[in-house]
N, C-alpha and C positions, 0 to 999 in steps of 0.2 A: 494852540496848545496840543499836546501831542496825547494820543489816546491814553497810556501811561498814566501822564500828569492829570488827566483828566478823573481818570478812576482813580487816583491818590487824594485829589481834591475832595472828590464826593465821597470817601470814606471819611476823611479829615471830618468833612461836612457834617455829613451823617453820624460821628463818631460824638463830635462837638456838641450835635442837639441832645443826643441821649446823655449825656452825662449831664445836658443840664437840666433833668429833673433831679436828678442829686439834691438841687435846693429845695423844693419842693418837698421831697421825703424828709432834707431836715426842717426843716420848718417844722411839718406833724410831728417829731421826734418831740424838737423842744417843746411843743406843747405837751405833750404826755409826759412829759417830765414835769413841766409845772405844775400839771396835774399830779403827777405821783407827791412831790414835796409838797404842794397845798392839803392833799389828803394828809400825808406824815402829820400835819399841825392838827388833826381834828384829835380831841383829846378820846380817849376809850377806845384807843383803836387797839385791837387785836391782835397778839404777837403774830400770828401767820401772814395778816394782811402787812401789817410793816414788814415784815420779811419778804412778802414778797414786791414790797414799793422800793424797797432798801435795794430787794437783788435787779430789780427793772432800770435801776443805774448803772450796772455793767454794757448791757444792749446797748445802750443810750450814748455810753462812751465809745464805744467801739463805732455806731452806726456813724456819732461824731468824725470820728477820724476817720472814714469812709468818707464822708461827705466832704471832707478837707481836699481827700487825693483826688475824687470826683470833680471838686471843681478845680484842683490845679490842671486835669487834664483836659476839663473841658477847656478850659485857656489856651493850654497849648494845640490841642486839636484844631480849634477854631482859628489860631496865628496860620498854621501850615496850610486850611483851608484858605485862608484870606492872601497867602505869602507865595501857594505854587503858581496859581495862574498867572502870576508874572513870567516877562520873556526870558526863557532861557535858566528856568527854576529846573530842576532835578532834584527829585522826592528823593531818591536812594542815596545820592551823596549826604541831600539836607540830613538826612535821617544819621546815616555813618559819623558825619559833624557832630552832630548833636551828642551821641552816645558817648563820642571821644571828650566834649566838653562836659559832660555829665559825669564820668571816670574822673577827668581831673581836679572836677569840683569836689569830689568825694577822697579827693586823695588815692584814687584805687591805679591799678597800669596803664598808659592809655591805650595800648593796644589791647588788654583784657579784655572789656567788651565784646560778646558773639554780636555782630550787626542782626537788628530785629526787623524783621520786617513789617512795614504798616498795620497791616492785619491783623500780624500776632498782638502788635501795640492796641488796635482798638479793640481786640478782641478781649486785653487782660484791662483794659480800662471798664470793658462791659463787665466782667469779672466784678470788679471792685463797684460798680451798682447794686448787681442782684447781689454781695454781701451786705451792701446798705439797706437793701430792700430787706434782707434776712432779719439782718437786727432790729431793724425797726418790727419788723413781726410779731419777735421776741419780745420787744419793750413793750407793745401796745397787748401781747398775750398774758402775761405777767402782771401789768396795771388793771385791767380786764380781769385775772384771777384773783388780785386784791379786792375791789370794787365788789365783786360776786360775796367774796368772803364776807366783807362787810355787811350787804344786804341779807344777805342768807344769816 
């Protein structure tokens, strides 16, 4: 394996394991979410506190679809991992293919596409984590200031 493929792999690699805590953060999402609507059902609850369990479903949605692109790409990260170190792979064409197949699938030009470089790819992939990580913040800061409400 040529030094190239090798540092394409282990980014691949490396790229694959972090995104999959992706599941992990949704996981704690949906539970703070069932905690938000288990709370919504307690009866005398407080306009501020529903207001704010009501708005801790936007986070929740968002961090959702976060967690969706997260694991589509931990998939594909993890194929290219598993796919270069065969003989005679080439990261930079696979990648070039891909993008072309990605444009056609979307209907866009297939020469349109800038070719992206690996990096940039797991770089904007880590991107869409710490957004996941954001919202869940959100959701879990928000539940946290209901709950308060409530007590106080």
């Amino acid at each position: 394996m040529a030094p190239d493929t090798h540092r394409a792999v282990a980014t691949a690699a490396l790229a694959a394991a972090s995104l999959g805590h992706a599941r992990s953060l949704d996981r704690l999402s949906q539970g703070l979410l069932l905690l938000a609507l288990a709370a919504l059902l307690v009866p005398g609850l407080g306009a501020t506190a529903c207001g704010l369990l009501l708005a801790s479903l936007i986070p929740a949605g968002i961090q959702a679809y976060h967690a969706f692109r997260c694991g589509l790409d931990a998939r594909l990260f993890d194929h290219w991992a598993h796919h270069w170190p065969t003989a005679g792979s080439q990261p930079d064409a696979e990648l070039h293919a891909f993008d072309q197949a990605l444009a056609a699938c979307f209907g866009m030009r297939p020469g349109a596409p800038t070719p992206r470089l690996l990096d940039d790819r797991a770089r904007g992939a880590l991107r869409l984590l710490r957004r996941q990580a954001l919202a869940l913040a959100c959701q879990g800061a928000l539940v946290l200031a209901a709950l308060v409400t409530r007590i106080a």
